[in-house]
Backbone bond lengths (Angstrom), bond angles and torsions (degrees), N, CA, C in turn:
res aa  C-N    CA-C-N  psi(-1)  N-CA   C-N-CA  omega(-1)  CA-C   N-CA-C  phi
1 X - - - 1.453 - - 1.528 108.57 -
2 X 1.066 117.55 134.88 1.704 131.50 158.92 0.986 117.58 -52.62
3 X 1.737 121.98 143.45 1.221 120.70 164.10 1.714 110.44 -118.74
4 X 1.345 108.25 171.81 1.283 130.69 -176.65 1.256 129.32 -104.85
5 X 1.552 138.05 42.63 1.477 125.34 -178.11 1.383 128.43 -72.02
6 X 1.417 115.91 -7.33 1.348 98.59 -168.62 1.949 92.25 -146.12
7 X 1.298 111.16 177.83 1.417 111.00 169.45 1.301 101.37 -151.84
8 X 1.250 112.49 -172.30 1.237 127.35 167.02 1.666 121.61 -153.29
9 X 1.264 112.74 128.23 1.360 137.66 -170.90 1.631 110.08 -43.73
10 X 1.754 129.82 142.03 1.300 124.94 -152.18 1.752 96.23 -66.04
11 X 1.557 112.88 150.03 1.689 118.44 170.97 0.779 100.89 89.39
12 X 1.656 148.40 -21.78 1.118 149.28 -175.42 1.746 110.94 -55.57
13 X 1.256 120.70 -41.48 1.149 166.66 -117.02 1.665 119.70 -125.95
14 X 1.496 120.61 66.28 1.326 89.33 -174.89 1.630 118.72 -130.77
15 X 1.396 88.66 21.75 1.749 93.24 159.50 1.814 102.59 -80.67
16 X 1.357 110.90 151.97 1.033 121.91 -165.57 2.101 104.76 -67.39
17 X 1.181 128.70 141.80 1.558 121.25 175.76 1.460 113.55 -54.31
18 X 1.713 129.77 -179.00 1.075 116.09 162.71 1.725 110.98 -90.79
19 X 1.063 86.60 -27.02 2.057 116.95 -176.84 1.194 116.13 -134.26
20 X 1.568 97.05 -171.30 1.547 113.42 169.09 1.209 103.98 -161.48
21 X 1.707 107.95 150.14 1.169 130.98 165.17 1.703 131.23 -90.17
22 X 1.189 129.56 113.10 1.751 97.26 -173.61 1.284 100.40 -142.52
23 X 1.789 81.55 142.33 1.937 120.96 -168.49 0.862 98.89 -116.45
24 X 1.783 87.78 151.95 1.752 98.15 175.31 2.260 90.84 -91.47
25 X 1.409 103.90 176.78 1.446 92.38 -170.47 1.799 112.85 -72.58
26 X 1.259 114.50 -0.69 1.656 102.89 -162.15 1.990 94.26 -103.88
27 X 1.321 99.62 16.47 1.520 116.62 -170.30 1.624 92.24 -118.45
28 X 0.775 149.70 8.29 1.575 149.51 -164.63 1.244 127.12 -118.89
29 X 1.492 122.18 -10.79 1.287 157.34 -171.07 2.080 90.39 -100.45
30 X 1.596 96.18 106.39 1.400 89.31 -165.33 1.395 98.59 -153.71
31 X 1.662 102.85 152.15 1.599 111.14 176.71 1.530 112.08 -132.15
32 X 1.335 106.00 -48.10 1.731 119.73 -165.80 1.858 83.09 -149.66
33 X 1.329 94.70 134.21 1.659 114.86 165.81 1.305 123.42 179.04
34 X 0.828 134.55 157.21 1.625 143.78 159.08 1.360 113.01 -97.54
35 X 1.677 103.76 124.23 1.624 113.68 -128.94 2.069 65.21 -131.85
36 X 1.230 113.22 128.26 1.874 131.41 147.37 1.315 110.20 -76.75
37 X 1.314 102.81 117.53 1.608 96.28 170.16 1.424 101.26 -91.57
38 X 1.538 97.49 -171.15 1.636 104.90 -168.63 1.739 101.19 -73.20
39 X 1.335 124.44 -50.27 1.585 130.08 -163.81 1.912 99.30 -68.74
40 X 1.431 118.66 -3.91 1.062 121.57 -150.41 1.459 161.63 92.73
41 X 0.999 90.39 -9.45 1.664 108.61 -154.63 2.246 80.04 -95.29
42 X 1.397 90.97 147.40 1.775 96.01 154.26 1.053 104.54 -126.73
43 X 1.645 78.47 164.01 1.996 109.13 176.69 1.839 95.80 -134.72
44 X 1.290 98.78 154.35 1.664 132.96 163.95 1.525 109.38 -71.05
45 X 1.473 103.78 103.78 1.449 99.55 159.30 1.292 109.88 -105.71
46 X 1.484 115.10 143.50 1.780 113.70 -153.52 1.870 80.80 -170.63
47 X 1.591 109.32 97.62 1.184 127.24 -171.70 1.319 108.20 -101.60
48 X 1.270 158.97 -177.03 1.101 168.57 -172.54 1.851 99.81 -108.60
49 X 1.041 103.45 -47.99 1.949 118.44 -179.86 1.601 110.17 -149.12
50 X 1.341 113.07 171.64 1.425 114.51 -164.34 1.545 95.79 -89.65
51 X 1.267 100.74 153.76 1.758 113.58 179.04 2.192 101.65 -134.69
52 X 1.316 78.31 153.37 1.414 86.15 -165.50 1.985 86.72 -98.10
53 X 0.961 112.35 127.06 1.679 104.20 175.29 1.358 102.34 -109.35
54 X 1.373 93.48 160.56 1.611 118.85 -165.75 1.750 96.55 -102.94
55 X 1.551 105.97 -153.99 1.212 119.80 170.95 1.323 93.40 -122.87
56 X 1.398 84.64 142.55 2.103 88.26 179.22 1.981 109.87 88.82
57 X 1.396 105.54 -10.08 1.518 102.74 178.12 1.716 107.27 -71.69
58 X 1.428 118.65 155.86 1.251 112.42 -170.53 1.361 94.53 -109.20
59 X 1.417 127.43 156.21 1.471 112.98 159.64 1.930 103.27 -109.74
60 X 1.448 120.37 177.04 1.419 107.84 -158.60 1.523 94.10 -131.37
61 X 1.188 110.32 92.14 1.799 107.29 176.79 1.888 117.86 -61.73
62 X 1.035 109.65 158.95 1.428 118.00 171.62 1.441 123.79 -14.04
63 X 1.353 88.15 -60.48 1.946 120.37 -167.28 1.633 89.94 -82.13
64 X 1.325 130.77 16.06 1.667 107.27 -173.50 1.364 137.93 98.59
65 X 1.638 107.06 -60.41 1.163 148.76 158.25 1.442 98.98 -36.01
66 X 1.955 109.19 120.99 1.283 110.99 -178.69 1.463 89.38 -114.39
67 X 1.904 98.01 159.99 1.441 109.83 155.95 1.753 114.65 -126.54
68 X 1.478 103.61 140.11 1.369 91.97 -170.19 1.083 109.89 -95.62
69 X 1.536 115.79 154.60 1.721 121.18 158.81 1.221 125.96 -50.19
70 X 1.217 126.65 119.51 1.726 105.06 157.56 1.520 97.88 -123.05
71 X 1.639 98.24 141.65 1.440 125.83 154.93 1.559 105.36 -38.13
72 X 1.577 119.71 122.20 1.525 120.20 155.70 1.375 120.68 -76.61
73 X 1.110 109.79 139.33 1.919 112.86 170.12 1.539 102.34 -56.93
74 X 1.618 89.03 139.34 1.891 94.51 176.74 1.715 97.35 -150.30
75 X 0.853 108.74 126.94 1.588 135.74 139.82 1.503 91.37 -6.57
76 X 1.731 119.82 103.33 1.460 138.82 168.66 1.362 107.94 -142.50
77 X 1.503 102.60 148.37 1.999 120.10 162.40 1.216 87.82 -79.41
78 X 1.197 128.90 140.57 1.560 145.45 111.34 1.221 110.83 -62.40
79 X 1.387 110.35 122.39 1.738 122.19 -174.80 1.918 90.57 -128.59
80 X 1.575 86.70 141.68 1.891 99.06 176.99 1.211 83.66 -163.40
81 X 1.421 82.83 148.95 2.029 109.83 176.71 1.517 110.67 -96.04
82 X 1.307 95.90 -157.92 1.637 108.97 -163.49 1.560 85.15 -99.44
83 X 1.514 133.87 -40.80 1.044 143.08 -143.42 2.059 112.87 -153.34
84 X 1.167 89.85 172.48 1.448 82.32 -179.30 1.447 131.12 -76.02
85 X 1.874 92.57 -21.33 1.430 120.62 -163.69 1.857 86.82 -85.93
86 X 1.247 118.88 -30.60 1.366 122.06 -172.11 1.294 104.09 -61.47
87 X 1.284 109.90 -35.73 1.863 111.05 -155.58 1.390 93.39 -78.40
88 X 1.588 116.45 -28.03 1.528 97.79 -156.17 1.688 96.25 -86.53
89 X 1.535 104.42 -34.39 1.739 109.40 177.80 1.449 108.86 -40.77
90 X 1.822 113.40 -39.28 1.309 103.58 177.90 1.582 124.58 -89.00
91 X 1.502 110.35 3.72 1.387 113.05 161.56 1.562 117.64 -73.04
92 X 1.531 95.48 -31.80 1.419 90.63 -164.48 1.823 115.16 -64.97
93 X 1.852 99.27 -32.93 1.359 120.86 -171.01 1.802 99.54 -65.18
94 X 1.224 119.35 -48.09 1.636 132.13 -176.62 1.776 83.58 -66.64
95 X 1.344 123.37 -77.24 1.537 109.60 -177.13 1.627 133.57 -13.22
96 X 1.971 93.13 -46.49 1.272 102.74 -158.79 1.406 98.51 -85.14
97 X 1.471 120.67 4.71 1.615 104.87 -175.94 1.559 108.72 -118.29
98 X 1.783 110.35 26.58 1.272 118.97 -172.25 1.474 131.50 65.60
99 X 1.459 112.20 20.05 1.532 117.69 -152.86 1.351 124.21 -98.18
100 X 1.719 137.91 101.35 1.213 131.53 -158.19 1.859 104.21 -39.80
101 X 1.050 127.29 130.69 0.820 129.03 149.03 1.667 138.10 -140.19
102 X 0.830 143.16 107.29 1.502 150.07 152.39 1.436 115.33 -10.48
103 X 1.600 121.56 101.51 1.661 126.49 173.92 0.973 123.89 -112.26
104 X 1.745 121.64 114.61 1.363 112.36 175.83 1.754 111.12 -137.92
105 X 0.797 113.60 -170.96 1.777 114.07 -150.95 1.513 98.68 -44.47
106 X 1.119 122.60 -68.37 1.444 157.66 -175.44 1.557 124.16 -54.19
107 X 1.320 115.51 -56.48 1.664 132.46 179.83 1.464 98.96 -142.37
108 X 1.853 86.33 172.38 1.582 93.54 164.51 1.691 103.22 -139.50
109 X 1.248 111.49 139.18 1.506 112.92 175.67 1.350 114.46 -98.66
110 X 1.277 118.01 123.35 1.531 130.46 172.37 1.481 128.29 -102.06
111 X 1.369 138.83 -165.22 1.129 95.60 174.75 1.776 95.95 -112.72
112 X 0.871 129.11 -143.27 1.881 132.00 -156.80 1.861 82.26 -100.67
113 X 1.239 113.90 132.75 1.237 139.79 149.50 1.764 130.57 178.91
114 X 1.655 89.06 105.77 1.872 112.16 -168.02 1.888 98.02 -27.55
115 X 1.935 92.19 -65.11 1.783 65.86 -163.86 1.815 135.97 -71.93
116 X 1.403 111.43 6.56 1.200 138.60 148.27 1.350 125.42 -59.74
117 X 1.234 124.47 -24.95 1.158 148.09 -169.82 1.711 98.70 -87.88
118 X 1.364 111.50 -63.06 0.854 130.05 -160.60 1.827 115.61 -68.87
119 X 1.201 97.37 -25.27 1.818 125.03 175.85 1.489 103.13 -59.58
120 X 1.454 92.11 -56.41 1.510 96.72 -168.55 1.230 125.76 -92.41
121 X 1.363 124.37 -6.30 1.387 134.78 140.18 1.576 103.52 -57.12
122 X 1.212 139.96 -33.54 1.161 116.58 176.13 1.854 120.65 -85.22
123 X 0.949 81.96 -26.25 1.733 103.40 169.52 1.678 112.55 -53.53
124 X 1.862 116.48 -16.05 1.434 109.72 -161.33 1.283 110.23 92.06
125 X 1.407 134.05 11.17 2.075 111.82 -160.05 1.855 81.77 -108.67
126 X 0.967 77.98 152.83 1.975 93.08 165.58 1.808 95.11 -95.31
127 X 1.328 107.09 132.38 1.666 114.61 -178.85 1.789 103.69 -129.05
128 X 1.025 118.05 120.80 1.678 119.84 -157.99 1.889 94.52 -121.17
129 X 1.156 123.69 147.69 1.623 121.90 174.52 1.257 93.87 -79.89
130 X 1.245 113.58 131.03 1.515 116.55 170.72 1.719 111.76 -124.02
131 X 1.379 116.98 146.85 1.611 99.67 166.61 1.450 112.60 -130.74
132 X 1.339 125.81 120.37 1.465 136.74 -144.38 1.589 122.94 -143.63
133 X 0.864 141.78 178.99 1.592 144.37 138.57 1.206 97.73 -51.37
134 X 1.152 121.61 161.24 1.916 136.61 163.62 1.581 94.54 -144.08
135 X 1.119 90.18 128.09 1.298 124.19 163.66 1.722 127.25 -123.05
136 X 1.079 135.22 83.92 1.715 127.47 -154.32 1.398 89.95 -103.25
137 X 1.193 79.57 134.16 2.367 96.11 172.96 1.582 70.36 -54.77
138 X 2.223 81.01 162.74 1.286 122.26 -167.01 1.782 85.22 -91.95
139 X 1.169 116.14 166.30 1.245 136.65 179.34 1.844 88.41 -97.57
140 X 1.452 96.87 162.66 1.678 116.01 -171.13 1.295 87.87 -81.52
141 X 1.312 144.61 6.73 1.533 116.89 -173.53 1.924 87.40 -114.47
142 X 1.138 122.51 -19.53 1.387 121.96 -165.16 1.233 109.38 -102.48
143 X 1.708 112.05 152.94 1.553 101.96 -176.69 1.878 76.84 -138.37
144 X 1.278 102.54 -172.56 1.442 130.23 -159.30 1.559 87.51 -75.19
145 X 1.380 123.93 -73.91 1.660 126.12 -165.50 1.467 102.41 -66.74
146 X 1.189 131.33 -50.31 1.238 126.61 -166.13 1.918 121.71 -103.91
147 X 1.513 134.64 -165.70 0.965 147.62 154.83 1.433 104.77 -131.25
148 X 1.512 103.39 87.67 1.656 110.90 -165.87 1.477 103.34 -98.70
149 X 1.483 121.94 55.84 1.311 101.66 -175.03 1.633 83.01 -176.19
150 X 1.385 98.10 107.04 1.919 107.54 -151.61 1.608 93.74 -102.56
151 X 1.011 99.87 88.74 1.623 101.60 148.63 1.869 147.40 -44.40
152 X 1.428 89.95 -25.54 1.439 103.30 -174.97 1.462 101.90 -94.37
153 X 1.508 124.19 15.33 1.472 123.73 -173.61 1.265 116.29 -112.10
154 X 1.536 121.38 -34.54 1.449 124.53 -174.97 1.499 87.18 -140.31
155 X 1.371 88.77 170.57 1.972 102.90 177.60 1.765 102.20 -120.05
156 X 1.428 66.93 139.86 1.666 89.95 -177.39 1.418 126.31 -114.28
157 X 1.619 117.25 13.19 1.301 129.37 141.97 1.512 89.78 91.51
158 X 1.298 124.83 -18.34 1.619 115.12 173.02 1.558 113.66 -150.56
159 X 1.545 152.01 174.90 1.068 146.29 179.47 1.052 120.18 -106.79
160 X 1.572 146.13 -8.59 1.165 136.22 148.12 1.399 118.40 85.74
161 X 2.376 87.14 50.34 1.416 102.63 -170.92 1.265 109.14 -142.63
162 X 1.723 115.94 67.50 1.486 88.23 -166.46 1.614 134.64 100.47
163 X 1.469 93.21 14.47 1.636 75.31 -163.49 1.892 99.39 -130.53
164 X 1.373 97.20 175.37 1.708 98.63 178.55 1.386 114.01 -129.68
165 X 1.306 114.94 60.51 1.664 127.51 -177.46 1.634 112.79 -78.65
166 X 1.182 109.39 125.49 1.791 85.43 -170.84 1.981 93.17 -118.20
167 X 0.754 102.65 134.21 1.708 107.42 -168.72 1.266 144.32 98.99
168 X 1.652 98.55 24.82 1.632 108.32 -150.08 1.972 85.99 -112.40
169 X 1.768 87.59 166.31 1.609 92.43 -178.40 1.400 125.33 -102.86
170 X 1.112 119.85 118.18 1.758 127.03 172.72 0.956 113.50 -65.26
171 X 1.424 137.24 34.70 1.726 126.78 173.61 1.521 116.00 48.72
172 X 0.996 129.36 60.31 1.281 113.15 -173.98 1.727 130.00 100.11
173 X 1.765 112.48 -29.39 1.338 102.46 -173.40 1.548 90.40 -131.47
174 X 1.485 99.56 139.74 1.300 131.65 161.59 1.607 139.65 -41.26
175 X 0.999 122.63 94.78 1.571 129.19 167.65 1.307 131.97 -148.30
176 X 1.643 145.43 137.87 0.966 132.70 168.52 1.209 131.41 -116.89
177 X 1.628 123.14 154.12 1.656 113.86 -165.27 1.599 82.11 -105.02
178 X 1.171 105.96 138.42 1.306 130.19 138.73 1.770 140.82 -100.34
């Protein structure tokens, strides 16, 4: 079996892979695993620290020979406003409830949840079932190579899944729900 120490970031890359691996995004957040490729065969991923992978990231086996990530299709709302100022009003509302979401000029893809759904139908947004890659911007504490923003060290009074707590404490850093 192959192993995995190192990768390299999507484009990096332009000999063709031997394979591919494909995640949905809450599967991509990775350190050490035994990764199925598509033809079957596994390899050892055994990282030094966890990496958040993209679509299009390569990973770099023993022999050289990369295999790339791809993003799996998953079950998403497509949410779009009336306006531009709308889309972001409805980022801010999806923002304020901690919710991975995916932003790009136009829409934002989230992942499937009615009473979320239901917010933003009241909000004015058109919300369509979509099934796609997901990709959700990184949170300000996370970067691409690392998970620089250690949870298992201090408490942060909530988990940062979903939720609509209005008054709760961030350990130290500042924000308010309105």
């Amino acid at each position: 079996m192959q192993h995995v120490h190192s990768y390299r970031p999507a484009g990096e890359v332009i000999d063709p892979p031997v394979d591919t691996v494909t995640l949905p995004h809450d599967l991509r957040h990775l350190r050490r695993k035994l990764l199925h490729l598509s033809n079957g065969d596994m390899v050892m991923l055994d990282l030094k620290e966890a990496v958040l992978f993209h679509d299009g990231d390569r990973l770099v086996l023993d022999n050289g020979d990369t295999v790339e990530v791809k993003a799996a299709a998953e079950k998403l709302f497509e949410v779009r406003g009336k306006s531009r100022l709308h889309l972001i009003e409805l980022a801010w509302h999806l923002g304020n409830r901690h919710l991975s979401a995916q932003i790009e000029e136009d829409r934002i893809l989230i992942l499937r949840d009615h009473v979320i759904r239901s917010m933003l139908q009241g909000l004015g947004a058109t919300v369509l079932d979509v099934e796609e890659a997901f990709q959700p911007a990184r949170g300000a504490y996370h970067s691409h190579g690392s998970h620089g923003h250690d949870h298992h060290n201090h408490d942060h009074g909530h988990d940062h899944h979903g939720h609509d707590h209005h008054g709760h404490d961030h350990g130290g850093h500042d924000h308010s729900h309105d």
